[in-house]
Every structure is written in C-alpha cells, then in structure tokens.
C-alpha positions in Angstrom: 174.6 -76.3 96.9 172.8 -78.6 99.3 170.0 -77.0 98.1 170.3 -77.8 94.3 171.4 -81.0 95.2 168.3 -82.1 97.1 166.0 -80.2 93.8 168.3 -82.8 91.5 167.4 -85.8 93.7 163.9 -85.1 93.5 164.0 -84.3 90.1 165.7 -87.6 88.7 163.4 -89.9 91.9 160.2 -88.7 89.9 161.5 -89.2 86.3 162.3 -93.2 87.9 159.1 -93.4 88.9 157.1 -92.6 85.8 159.2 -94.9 83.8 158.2 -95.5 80.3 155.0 -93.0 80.4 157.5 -90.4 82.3 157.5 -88.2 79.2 153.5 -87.3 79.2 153.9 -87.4 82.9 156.5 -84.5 82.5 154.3 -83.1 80.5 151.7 -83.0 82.7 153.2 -81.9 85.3 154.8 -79.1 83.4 151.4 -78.2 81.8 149.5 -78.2 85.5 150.3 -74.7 87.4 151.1 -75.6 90.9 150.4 -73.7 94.0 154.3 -71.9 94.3 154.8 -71.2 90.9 151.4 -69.6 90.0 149.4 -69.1 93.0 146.8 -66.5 91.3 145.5 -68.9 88.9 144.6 -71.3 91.0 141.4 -69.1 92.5 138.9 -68.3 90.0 137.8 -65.1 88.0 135.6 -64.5 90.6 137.4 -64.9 93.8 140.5 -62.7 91.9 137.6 -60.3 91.1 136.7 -59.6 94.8 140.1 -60.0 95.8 141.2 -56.9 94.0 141.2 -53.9 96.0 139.2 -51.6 93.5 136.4 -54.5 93.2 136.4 -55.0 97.0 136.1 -51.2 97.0 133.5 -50.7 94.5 131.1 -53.9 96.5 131.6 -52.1 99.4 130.4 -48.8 97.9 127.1 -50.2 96.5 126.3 -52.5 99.1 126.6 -49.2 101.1 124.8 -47.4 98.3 121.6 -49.4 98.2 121.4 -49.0 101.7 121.3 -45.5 101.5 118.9 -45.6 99.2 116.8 -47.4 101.0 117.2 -44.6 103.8 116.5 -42.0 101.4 112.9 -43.6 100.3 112.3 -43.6 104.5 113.3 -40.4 105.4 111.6 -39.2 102.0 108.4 -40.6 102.8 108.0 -39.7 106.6 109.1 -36.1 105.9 106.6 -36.0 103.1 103.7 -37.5 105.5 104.8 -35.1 108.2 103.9 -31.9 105.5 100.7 -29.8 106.8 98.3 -30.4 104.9 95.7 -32.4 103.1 96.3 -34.0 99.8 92.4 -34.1 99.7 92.4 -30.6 99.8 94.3 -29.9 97.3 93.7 -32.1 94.8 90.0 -32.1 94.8 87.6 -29.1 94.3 85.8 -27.4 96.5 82.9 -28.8 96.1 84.1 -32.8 96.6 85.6 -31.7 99.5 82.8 -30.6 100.8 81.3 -34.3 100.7 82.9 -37.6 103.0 81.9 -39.6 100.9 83.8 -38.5 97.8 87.3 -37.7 100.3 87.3 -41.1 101.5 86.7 -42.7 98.1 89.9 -40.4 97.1 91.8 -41.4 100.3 90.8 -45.2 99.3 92.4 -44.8 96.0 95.5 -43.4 96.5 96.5 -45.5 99.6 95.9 -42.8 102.4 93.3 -44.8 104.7 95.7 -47.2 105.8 98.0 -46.8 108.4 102.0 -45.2 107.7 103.9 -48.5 108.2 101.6 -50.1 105.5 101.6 -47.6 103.0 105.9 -47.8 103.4 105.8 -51.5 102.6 103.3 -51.1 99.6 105.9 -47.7 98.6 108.9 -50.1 98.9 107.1 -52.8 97.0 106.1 -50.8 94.0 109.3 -49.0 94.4 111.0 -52.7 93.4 108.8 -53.5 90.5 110.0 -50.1 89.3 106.3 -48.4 90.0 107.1 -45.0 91.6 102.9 -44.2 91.3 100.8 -42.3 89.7 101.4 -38.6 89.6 98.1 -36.7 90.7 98.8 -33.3 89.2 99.8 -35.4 85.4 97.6 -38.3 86.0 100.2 -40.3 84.6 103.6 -42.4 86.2 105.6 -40.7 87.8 108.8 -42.6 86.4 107.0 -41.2 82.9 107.2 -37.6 84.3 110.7 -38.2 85.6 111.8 -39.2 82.8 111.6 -36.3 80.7 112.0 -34.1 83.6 115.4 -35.3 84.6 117.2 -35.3 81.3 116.0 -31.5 80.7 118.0 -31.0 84.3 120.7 -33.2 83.4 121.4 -31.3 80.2 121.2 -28.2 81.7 124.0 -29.0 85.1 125.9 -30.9 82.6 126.4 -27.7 80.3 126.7 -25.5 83.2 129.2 -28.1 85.6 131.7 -28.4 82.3 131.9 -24.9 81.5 132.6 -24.6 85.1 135.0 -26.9 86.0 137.5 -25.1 82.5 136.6 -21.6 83.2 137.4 -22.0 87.3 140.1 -24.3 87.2 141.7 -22.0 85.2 141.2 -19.0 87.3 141.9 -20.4 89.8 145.4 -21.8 88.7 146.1 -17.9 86.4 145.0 -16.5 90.2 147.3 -19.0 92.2 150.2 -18.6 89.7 150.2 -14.6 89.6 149.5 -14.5 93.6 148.9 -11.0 95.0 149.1 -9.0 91.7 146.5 -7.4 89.5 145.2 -10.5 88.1 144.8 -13.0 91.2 142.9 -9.3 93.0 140.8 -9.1 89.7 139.9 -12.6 90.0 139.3 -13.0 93.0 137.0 -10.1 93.0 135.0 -11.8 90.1 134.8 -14.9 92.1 133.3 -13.5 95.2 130.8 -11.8 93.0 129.7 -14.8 91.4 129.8 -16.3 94.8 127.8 -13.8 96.6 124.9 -12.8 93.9 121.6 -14.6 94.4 121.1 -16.7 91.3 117.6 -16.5 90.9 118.0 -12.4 90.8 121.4 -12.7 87.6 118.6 -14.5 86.5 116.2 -12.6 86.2 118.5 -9.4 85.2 120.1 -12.1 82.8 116.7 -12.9 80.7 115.6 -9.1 81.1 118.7 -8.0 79.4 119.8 -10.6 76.8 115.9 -11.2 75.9 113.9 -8.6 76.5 116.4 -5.7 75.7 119.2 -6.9 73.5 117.2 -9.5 71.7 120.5 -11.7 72.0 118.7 -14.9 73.7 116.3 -16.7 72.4 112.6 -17.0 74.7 112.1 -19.5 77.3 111.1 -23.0 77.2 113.8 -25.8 75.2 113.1 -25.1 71.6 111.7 -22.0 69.7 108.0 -22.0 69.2 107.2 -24.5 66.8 110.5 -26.8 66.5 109.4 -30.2 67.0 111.4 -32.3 70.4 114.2 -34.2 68.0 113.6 -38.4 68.5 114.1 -39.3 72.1 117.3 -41.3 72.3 118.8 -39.9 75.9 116.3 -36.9 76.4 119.0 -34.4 75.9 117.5 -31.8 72.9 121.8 -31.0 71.9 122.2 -35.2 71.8 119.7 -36.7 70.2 119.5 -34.2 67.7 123.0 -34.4 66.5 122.3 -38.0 66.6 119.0 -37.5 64.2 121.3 -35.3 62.0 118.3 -32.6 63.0 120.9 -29.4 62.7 118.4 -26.4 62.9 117.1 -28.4 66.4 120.5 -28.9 68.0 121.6 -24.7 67.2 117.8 -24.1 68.7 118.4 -26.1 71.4 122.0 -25.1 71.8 120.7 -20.9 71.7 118.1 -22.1 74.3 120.7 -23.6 76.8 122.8 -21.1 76.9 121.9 -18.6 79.0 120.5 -20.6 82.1 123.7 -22.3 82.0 125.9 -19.3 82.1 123.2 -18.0 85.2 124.3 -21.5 86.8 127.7 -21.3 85.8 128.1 -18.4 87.8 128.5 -19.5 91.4 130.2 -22.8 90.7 133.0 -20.7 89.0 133.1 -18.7 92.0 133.3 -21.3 94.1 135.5 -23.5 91.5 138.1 -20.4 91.3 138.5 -20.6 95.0 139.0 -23.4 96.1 141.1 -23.9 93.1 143.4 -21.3 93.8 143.7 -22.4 97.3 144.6 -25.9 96.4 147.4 -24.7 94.2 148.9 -22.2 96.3 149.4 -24.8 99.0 151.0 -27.6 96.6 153.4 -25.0 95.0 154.7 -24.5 98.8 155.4 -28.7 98.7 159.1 -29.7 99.1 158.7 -31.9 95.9 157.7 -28.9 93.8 160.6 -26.9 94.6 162.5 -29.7 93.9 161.2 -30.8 90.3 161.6 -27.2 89.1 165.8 -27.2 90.8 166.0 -30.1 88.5 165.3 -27.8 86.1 162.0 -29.3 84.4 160.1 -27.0 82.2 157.5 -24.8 83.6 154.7 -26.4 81.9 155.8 -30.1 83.1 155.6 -28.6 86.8 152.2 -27.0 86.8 150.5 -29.9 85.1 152.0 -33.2 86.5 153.1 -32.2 89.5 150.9 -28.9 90.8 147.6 -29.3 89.1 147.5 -33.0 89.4 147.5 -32.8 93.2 145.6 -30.0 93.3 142.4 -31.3 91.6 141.5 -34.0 94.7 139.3 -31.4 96.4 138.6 -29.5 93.4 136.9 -32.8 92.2 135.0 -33.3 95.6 134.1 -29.5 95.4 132.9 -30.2 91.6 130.8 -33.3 93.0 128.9 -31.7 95.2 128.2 -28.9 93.1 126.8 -30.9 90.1 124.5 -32.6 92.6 123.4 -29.1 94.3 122.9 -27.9 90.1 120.5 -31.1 89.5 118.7 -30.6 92.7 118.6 -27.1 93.0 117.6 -25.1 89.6 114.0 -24.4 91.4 113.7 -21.3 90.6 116.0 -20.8 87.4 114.1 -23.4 85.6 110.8 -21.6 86.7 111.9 -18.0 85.0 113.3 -19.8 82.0 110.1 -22.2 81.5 112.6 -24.8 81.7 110.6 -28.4 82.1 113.0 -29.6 84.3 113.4 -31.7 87.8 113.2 -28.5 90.0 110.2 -27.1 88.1 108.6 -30.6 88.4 109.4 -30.8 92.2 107.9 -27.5 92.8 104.7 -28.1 91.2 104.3 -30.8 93.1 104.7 -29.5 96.2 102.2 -27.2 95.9 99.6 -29.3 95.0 100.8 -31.9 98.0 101.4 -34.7 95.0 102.8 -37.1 97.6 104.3 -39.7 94.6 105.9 -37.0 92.5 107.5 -35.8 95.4 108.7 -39.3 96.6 110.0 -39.7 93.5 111.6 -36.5 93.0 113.7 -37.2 96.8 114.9 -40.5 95.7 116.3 -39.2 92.4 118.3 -36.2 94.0 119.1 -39.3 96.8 120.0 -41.7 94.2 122.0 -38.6 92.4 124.3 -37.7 95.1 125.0 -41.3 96.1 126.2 -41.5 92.4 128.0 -38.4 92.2 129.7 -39.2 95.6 130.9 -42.8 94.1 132.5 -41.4 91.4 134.6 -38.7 92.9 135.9 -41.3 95.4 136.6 -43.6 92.3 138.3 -40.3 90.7 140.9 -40.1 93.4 143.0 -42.8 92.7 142.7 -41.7 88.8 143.8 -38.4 89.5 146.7 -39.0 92.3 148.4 -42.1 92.6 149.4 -41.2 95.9 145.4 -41.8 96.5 145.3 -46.1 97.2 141.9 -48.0 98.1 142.9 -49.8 100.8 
C-alpha cells in the first residue's frame, strides 16, 4: 500500500511539474526506455553481441584459432627446415649441382641464403598478403596448386565422412539395440574388420577386383578419358557439374568417386559402429530412459529424442577427427586411384624437398582441424541441450 502510495505521489508531482507541456512530456518519457524497465536496449548491438554467451564463445574460439594457426606455420616451417636434405639437390640436375655458382644463384632465389629467423618473417609476411610461394616441382603458386588439390580431397572425405556417419550410426544403434545376439556379434565382427584392414591394401584388392576383373569401376583419375573438368564453381566435379546442368560429367564423376570413397568409408564405419554402439548402450542404462519408456512413450520417441540424441556428443567428436584424419591422410589411396588430391600433392612434394608446397600443405591440414574442431564444439549445444557455453 505504502508502496503504491509513494508510485502515486511521484506520479501526480511530475505531471504538476510539466504543467501545460506535461502531455508531450508524458510522452516522452513513455517513449524513452529507461534503465529498470528495459535494461538490454540500452547497450548497443555490439556490446549485446559480445555479451551473448555463444558470441563470447565463438571470439574466444578464433582469437584462439588464429593463434594456433600461427603455431602451425612455426612448427610447419622448423620441422620442414630440420628435413635431411638439400632442396638444391633435388631440384636441380646433376650437372648444376655440380657448379657453386649456379646452387648459390638457386639458394639466392628461393630465400635459402639467409638466415632461419628471416626467412620466418618473409614466410609470415607473404603468408598475410595471401602468397604461400612458388611451388618448385609446378613452377607455379602454390595457393594455385592448392586450390585444385584440396577440393579433389574435399570431395572425396566429404563422400566417404557422409556415408559414414548413416551407415555407422546405424550399426552402431541396430548393434546397441539387439545387444549380445546374432546381429550386434555380426556387426561387431564387420566393424573390427574394417577397423583392423590396412586401407591402402582394400585398396588395392578393391581396384584389382572391381576394375581390373569385374569391369564394375570405372579407371583412375576424376573423369573418364576425355570428359572435359565441368566449369569450376567450388572444384567439386559432382557440384559444379549439376550446377552446369553437365549430366554425362556429374554420373562420370559420380562412377569415379565411388570406389575410393567406399575404400575410405571402411574404417570410419568401423570406428563409427563402435563407438556408436558404446554410446548407446550406456545412455539406455540412464535413469531418465527407463523412465520415459514407464511413461509409456512409443519406442521410436525413446531411441530418437532421448537415446540417440545424447548419444551422438562423442560420436560427433569421433566423426570430427575422422573427417580431418580423411583430408589429411588419403596419401596413399589417392596415389593408387590417380586421384589429384591433397595427399598426392603432399607426397610429391616431399620427395622432391618443395619446401613451399609442403608449408602450404601443413597449414591447410592445420587450418582444417582447427575448423573441424570449432564446429563439433559449436555442434554440442545443437545436439544436447544439456551441453551450455558457459
């Protein structure tokens, strides 16, 4: 009562002393958001940006990102130096090695006569005007070789992480659901298989069988012999020629795809099935499980809001690192399929000791896991709600 009393008193001392204008006063006053009744929109869009937990969060994350990145170029460019070997050597014949003055013209031109600490800061300064240097097995830019390089990878784990995460996810939850019976034995068998056998040898058997014997593949390389590359709109053959309307391309390119990324899909549905399964069979054994399905919820409605939903937090970290290990680790796939991709690229050139394509292929597989680590943390919270950024 007091209360009201002392609002009413206040209330009828202001409209006394606006007097005749009190009516645009009021209005004023109504129309001006004070601090109690609307504190929010008294700080600006950018202060209520960064004061948002997930904006805080994702600052945070690429402040610590760049960082990282910037770690990656040094530890990518003293391991690099640190090779044995001369780039001299194998780069230049064996004749202009055999002559000073022609080695230290090379050395000259490629930045090697100056000391480690100085070629670093020229690296890091090229690196920011988005020079990565010149490759010296191409002779051209390296950000031009990585460029078609790292699509032909990325189309190639992309295919093989997505078939992956459907085909393990559900093993994994067919094995979890029908524990210890013929099924969960069966699939776990199949998982440890895919788990255990070298890729590069399913490979191999892979492109002996289903190309050289059955005739069921189609031959290395992207496109049959030929085809012409659809317009280049992401790099991805499947994309841009769907986009170009180029049909006869995208089922070429689709034939051509398929097999390496069922030889890659093999261990990550192995490894998917598992760790699937695992996840599952401990959320089933959670108290509010047992208690949605006593209130008698539909099967269905259990598994996938309640089981699977909590189950996929380290399926997705699982899936993260696998997609990273797929774009930085199909050295030796990509070499029996012809496939011009990143790990083909990085293996050329470290045999011929090209110090910029190498640099440049460590900070994109750098660069790739920082990226792939940001979005499974972001994926948390999108998956399970009980997952906050504090």
């Amino acid at each position: 009562m007091s209360g009201e009393g002392e609002a009413g008193g206040e209330g009828a001392s202001k409209g006394a002393g606006t007097g005749a204008g009190g009516g645009d006063g009021d209005r004023l006053l109504a129309g001006r958001p004070t601090a109690r009744r609307l504190p929010g929109l008294l700080l600006p869009r950018r202060r209520l940006l960064a004061h948002h937990p997930l904006a805080r969060f994702l600052l945070r994350r690429t402040a610590t990102a760049v960082l990282l990145a910037l770690g990656v170029t040094l530890v990518t460019f003293v391991l690099t130096n640190l090779v044995p070997g001369d780039p001299a050597a194998a780069n230049l014949g064996q004749r202009a090695i055999g002559d000073p003055a022609i080695v230290a013209q090379w050395r000259h031109q490629n930045g090697l006569d100056k000391p480690l600490p100085v070629q670093y800061v020229t690296y890091l300064g090229n690196l920011l005007q988005g020079d990565l240097g010149e490759s010296q097995q191409s002779h051209q830019a390296v950000l031009t070789d990585l460029s078609t390089a790292v699509p032909a990878t990325l189309e190639l784990a992309g295919a093989a992480i997505v078939v992956s995460l459907v085909v393990g996810v559900a093993f994994g939850v067919i094995a979890a659901l029908r524990r210890d019976r013929f099924t969960d034995q069966l699939l776990r068998v199949v998982s440890l298989l895919g788990v255990s056998v070298p890729t590069f040898w399913l490979a191999l058997l892979a492109f002996y069988v289903f190309f050289y014997r059955l005739g069921w593949a189609p031959g290395s390389g992207r496109l049959d012999p030929g085809m012409t590359a659809p317009p280049h709109v992401t790099g991805l053959y499947t994309v841009d020629a769907a986009l170009a309307g180029q049909w006869p391309v995208f089922w070429s390119a689709v034939g051509h795809l398929a097999l390496p990324a069922l030889v890659l899909t093999a261990y990550t549905v192995g490894l998917l099935t598992r760790f699937t399964r695992s996840a599952v069979l401990e959320v089933l054994n959670q108290d509010y499980v047992r208690a949605a399905r006593a209130k008698g919820l539909p099967g269905r409605t259990v598994l996938f809001q309640y089981v699977l939903r909590a189950a996929l937090v380290p399926v997705i970290t699982v899936a993260g690192l696998a997609f990273g290990a797929l774009l930085s680790g199909t050295v030796l796939v990509e070499s029996i399929f012809a496939w011009p991709g990143l790990g083909a690229y990085a293996y050329r050139s470290a045999t011929t000791l090209d110090l910029p394509a190498v640099m440049g292929v460590g900070l994109v597989v750098g660069i790739v896991y920082l990226t792939v680590n940001l979005a499974v943390d972001v994926l948390y919270g999108v998956i399970d709600p009980r997952v906050r950024v504090q």
